[in-house]
C-alpha positions as CSV (number, residue, x, y, z in Angstrom):
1,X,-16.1,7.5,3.6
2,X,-12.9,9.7,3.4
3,X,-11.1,7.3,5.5
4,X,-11.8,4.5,3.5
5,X,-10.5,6.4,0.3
6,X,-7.6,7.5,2.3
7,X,-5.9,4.3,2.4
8,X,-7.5,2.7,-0.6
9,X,-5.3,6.0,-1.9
10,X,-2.2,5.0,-0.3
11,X,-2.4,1.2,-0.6
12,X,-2.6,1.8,-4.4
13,X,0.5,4.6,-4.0
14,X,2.4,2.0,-2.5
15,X,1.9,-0.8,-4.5
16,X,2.9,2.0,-7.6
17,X,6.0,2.8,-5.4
18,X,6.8,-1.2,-5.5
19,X,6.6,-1.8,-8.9
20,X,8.6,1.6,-9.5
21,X,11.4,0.2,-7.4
22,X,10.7,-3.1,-9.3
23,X,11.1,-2.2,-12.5
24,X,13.5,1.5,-12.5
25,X,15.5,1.1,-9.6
26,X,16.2,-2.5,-10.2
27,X,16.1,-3.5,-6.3
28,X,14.0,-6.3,-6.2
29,X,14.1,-7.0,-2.8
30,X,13.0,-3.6,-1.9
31,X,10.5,-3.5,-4.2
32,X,9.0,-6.9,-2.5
33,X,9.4,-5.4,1.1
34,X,7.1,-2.1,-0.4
35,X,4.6,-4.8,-1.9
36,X,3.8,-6.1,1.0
37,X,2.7,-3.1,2.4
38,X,-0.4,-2.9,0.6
39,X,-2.4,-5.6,2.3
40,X,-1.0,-4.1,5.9
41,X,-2.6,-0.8,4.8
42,X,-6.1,-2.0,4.0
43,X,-6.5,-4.4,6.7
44,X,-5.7,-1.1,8.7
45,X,-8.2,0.7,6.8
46,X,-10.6,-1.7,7.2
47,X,-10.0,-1.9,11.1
48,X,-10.6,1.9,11.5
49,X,-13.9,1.6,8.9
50,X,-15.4,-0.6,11.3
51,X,-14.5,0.6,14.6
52,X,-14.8,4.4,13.6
C-alpha cells in the first residue's frame, strides 16, 4: 500500500512540476516533456504493485 501511494505521490508531483513549468516558467516544451512523465510513473507503479 505505501508503494502504491508513493508514486501516486510523485506522479501527481510531477504533473504539478509540468504545469508550473507551463504556466511560470513559460517553457512549454519542457513542461510537455515533464507531462509525460506521469503515465511512465504509474504504469511503473503499477508494475511493482503487481509483481511485489
Amino acid at each position: 500500500m505505501q508503494s502504491k501511494f508513493f508514486f501516486i505521490i510523485a506522479a501527481f508531483l510531477s504533473f504539478l512540476l509540468s504545469v508550473g513549468i507551463w504556466f511560470y516558467a513559460g517553457n512549454e516544451n519542457q513542461a510537455i516533456f515533464v507531462g509525460i512523465w506521469v503515465p511512465s510513473i504509474l504504469s511503473l507503479g503499477r508494475y511493482f504493485d503487481n509483481n511485489g
